[in-house]
N, CA, C and O atoms as a GROMACS GRO file, in nm:
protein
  292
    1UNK      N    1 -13.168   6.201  -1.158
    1UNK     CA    2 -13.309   6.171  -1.151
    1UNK      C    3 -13.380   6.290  -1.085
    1UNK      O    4 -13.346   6.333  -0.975
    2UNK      N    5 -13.488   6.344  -1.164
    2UNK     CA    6 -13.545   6.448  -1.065
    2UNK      C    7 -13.652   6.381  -1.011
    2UNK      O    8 -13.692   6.268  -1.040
    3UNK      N    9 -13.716   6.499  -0.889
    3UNK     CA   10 -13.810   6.473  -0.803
    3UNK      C   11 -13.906   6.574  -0.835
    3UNK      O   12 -13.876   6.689  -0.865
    4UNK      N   13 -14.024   6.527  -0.827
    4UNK     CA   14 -14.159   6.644  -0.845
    4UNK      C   15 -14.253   6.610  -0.749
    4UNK      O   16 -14.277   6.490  -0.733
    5UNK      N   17 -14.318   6.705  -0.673
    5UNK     CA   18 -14.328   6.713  -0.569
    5UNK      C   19 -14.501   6.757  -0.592
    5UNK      O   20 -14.523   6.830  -0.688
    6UNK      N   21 -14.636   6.708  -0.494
    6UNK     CA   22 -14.746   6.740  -0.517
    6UNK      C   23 -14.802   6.747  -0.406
    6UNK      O   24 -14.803   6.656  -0.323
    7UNK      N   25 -14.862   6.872  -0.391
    7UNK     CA   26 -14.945   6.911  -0.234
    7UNK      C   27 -15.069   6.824  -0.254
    7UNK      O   28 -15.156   6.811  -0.340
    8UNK      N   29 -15.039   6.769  -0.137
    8UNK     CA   30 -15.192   6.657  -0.206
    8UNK      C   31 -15.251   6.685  -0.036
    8UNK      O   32 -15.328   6.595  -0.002
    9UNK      N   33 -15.228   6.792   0.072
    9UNK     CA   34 -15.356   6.820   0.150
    9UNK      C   35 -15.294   6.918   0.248
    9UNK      O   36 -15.174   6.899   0.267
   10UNK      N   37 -15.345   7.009   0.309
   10UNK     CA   38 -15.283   7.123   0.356
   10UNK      C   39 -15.439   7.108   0.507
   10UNK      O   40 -15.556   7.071   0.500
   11UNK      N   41 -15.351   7.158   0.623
   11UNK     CA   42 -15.438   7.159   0.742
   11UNK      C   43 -15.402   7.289   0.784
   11UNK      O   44 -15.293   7.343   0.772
   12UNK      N   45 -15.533   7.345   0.849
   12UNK     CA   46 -15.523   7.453   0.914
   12UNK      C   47 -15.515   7.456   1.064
   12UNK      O   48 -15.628   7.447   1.111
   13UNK      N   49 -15.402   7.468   1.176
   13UNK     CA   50 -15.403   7.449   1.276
   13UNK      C   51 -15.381   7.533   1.371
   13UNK      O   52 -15.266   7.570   1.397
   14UNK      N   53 -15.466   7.569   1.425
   14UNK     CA   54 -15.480   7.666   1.590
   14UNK      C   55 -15.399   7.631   1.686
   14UNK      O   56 -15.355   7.519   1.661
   15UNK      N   57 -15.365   7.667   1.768
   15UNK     CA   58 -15.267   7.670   1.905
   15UNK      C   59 -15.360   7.783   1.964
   15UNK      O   60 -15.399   7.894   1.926
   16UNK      N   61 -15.379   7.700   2.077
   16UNK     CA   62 -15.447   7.809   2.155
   16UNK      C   63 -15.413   7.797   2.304
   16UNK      O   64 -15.388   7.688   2.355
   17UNK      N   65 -15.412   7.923   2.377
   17UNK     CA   66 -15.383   7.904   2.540
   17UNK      C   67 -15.454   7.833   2.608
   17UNK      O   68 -15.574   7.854   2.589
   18UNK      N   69 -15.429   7.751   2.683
   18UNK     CA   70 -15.524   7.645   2.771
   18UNK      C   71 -15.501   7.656   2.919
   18UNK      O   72 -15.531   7.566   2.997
   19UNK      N   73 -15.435   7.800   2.963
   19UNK     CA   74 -15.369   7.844   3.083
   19UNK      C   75 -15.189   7.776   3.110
   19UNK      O   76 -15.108   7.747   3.023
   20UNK      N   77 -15.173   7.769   3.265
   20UNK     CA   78 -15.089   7.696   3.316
   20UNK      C   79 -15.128   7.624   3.358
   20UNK      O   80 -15.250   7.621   3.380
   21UNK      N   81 -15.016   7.493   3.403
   21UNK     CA   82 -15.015   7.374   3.464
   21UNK      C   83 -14.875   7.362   3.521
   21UNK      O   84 -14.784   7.343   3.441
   22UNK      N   85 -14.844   7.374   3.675
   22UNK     CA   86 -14.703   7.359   3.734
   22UNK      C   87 -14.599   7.472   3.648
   22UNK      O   88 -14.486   7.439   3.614
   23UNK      N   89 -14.642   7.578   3.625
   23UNK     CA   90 -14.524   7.674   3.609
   23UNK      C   91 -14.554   7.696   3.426
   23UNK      O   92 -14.522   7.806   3.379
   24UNK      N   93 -14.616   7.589   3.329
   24UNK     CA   94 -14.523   7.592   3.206
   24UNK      C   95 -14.709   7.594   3.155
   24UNK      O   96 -14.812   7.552   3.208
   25UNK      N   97 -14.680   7.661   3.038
   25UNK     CA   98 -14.773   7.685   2.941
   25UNK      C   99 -14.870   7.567   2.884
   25UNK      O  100 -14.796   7.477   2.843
   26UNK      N  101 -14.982   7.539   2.869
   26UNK     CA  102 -15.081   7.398   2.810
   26UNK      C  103 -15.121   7.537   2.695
   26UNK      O  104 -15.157   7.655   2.697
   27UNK      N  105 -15.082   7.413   2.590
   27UNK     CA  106 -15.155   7.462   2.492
   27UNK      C  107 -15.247   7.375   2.388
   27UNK      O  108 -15.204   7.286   2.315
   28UNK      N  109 -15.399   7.426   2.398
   28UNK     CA  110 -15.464   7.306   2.350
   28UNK      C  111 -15.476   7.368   2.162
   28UNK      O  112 -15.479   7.485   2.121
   29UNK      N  113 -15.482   7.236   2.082
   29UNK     CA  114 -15.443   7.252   1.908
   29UNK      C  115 -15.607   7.187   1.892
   29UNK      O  116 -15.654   7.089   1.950
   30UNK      N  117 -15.673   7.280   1.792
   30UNK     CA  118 -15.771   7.237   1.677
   30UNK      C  119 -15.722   7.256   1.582
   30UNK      O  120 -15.663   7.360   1.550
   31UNK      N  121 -15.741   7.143   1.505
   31UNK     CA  122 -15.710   7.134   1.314
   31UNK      C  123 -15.816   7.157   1.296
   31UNK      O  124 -15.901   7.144   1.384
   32UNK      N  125 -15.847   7.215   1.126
   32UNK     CA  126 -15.944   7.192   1.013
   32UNK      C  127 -15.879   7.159   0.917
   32UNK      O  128 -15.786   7.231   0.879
   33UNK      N  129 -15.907   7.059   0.861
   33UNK     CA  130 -15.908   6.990   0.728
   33UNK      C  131 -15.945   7.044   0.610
   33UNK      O  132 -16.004   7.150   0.588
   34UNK      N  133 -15.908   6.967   0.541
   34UNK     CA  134 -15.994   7.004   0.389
   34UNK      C  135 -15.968   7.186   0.325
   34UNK      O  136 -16.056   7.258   0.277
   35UNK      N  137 -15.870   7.208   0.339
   35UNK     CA  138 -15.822   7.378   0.344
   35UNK      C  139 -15.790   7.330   0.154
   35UNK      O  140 -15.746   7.227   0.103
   36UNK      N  141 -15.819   7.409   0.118
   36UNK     CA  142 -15.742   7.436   0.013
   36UNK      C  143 -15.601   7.419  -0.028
   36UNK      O  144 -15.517   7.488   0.030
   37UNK      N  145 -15.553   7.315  -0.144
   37UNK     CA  146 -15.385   7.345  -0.107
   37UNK      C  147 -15.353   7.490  -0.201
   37UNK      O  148 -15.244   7.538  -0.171
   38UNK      N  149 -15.408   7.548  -0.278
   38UNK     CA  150 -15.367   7.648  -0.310
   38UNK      C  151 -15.418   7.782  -0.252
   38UNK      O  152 -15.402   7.884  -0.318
   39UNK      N  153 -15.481   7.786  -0.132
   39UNK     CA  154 -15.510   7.877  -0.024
   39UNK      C  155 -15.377   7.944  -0.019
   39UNK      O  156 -15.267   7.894  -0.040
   40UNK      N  157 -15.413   8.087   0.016
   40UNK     CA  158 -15.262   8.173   0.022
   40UNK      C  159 -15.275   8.177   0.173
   40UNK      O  160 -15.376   8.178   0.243
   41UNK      N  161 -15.135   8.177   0.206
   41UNK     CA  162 -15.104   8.200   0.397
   41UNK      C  163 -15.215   8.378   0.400
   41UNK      O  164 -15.289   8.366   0.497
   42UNK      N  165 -15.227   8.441   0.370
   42UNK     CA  166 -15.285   8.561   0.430
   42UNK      C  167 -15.415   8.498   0.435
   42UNK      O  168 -15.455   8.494   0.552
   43UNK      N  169 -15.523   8.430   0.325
   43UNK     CA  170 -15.610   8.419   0.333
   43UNK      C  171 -15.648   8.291   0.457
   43UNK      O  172 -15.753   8.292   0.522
   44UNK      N  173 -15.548   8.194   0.470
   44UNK     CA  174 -15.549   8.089   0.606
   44UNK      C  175 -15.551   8.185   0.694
   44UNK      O  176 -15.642   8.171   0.775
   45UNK      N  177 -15.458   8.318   0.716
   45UNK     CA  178 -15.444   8.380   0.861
   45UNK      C  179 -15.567   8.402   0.872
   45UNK      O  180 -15.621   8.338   0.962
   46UNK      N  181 -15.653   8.491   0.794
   46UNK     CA  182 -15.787   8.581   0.841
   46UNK      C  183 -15.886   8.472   0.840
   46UNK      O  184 -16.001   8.497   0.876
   47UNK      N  185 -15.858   8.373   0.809
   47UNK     CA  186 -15.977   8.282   0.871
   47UNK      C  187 -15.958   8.220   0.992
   47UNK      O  188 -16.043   8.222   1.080
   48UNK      N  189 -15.822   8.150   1.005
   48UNK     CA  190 -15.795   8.198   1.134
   48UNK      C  191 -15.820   8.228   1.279
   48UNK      O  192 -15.837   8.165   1.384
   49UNK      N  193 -15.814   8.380   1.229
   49UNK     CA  194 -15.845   8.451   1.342
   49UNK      C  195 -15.990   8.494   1.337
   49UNK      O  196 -16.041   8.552   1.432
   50UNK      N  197 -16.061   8.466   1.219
   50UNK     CA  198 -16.202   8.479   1.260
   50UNK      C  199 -16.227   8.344   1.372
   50UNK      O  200 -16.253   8.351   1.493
   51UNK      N  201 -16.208   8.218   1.283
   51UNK     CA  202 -16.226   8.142   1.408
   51UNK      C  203 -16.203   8.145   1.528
   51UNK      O  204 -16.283   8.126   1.619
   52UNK      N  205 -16.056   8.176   1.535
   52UNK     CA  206 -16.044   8.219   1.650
   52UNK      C  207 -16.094   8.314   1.778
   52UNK      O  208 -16.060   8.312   1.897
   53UNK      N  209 -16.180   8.393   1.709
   53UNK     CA  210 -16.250   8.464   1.796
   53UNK      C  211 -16.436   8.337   1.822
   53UNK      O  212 -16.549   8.368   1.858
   54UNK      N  213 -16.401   8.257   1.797
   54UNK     CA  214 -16.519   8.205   1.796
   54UNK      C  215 -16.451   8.088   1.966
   54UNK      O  216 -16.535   8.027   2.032
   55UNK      N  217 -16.352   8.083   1.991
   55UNK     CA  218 -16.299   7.977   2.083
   55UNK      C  219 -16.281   8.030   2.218
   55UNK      O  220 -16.228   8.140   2.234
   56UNK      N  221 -16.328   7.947   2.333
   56UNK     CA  222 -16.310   8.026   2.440
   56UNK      C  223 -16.160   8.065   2.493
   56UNK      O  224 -16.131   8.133   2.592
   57UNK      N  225 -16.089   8.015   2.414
   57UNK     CA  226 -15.931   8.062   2.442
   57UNK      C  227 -15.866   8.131   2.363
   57UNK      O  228 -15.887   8.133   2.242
   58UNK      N  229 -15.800   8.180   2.408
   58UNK     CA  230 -15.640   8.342   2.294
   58UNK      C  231 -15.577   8.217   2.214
   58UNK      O  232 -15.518   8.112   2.238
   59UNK      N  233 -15.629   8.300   2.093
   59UNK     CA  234 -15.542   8.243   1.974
   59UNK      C  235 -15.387   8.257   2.045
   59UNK      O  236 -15.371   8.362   2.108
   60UNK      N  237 -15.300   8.186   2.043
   60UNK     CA  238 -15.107   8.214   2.023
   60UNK      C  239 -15.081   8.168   1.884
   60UNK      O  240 -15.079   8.262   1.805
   61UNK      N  241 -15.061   8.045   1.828
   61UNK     CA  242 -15.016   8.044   1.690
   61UNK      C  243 -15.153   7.990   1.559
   61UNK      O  244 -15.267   7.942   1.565
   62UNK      N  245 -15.097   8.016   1.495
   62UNK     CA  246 -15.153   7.983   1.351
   62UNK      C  247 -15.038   7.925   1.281
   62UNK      O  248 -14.924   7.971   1.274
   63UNK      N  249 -15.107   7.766   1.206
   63UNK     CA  250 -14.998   7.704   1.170
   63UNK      C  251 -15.060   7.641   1.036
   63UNK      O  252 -15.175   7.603   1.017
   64UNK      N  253 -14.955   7.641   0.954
   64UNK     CA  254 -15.023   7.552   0.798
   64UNK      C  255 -14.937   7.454   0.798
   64UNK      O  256 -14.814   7.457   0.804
   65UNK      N  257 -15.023   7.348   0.788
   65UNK     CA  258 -14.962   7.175   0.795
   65UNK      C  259 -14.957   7.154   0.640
   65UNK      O  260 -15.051   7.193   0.571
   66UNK      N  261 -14.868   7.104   0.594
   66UNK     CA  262 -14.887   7.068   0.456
   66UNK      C  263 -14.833   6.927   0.420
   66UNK      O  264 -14.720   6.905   0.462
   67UNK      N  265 -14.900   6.820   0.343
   67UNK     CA  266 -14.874   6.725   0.314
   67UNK      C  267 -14.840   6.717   0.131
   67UNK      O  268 -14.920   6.738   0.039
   68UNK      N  269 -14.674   6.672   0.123
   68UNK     CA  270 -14.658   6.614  -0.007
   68UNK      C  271 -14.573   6.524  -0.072
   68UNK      O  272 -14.461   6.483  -0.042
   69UNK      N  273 -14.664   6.496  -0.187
   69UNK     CA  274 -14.631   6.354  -0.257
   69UNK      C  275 -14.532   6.389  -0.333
   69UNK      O  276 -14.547   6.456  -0.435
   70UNK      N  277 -14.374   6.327  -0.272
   70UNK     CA  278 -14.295   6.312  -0.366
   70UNK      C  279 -14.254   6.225  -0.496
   70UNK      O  280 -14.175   6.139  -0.458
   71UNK      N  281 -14.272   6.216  -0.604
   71UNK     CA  282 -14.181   6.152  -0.673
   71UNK      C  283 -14.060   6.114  -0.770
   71UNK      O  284 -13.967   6.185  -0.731
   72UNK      N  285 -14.031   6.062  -0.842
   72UNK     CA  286 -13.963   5.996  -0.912
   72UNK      C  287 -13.990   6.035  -1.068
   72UNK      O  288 -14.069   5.961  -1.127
   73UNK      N  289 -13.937   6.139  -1.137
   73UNK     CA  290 -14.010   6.157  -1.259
   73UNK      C  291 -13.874   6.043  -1.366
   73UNK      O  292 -13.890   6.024  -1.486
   0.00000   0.00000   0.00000
């Protein structure tokens, strides 16, 4: 039986420094939604990091969330 598989929603997610707390790193996460699922990872990075310069905290990661619908063909 095969499986076929459908990006049915992709998130764009920030990690950003939020300082310390007791020794260990806080890191606070904004998503955006609604990204394109056929957005290419270079074009998610440079938006990104434009946003990212828009936040009062240092970008650390950039992350692509992706959601998909498996099924049953």
């Amino acid at each position: 039986m095969a499986i076929a598989s459908l990006k049915e929603k992709t998130t764009l997610k920030l990690e950003l420094d939020a300082g310390t707390v007791n020794g260990k790193q806080k890191v606070k996460s904004k998503s955006f939604n609604n990204v394109k699922t056929d957005a290419t990872d270079e074009s998610i990075h440079e938006v990104a990091t434009t946003l990212a310069g828009l936040q009062q905290n240092d970008l650390l990661n950039v992350k692509r969330v992706e959601e998909t619908l498996l099924t049953e063909e």
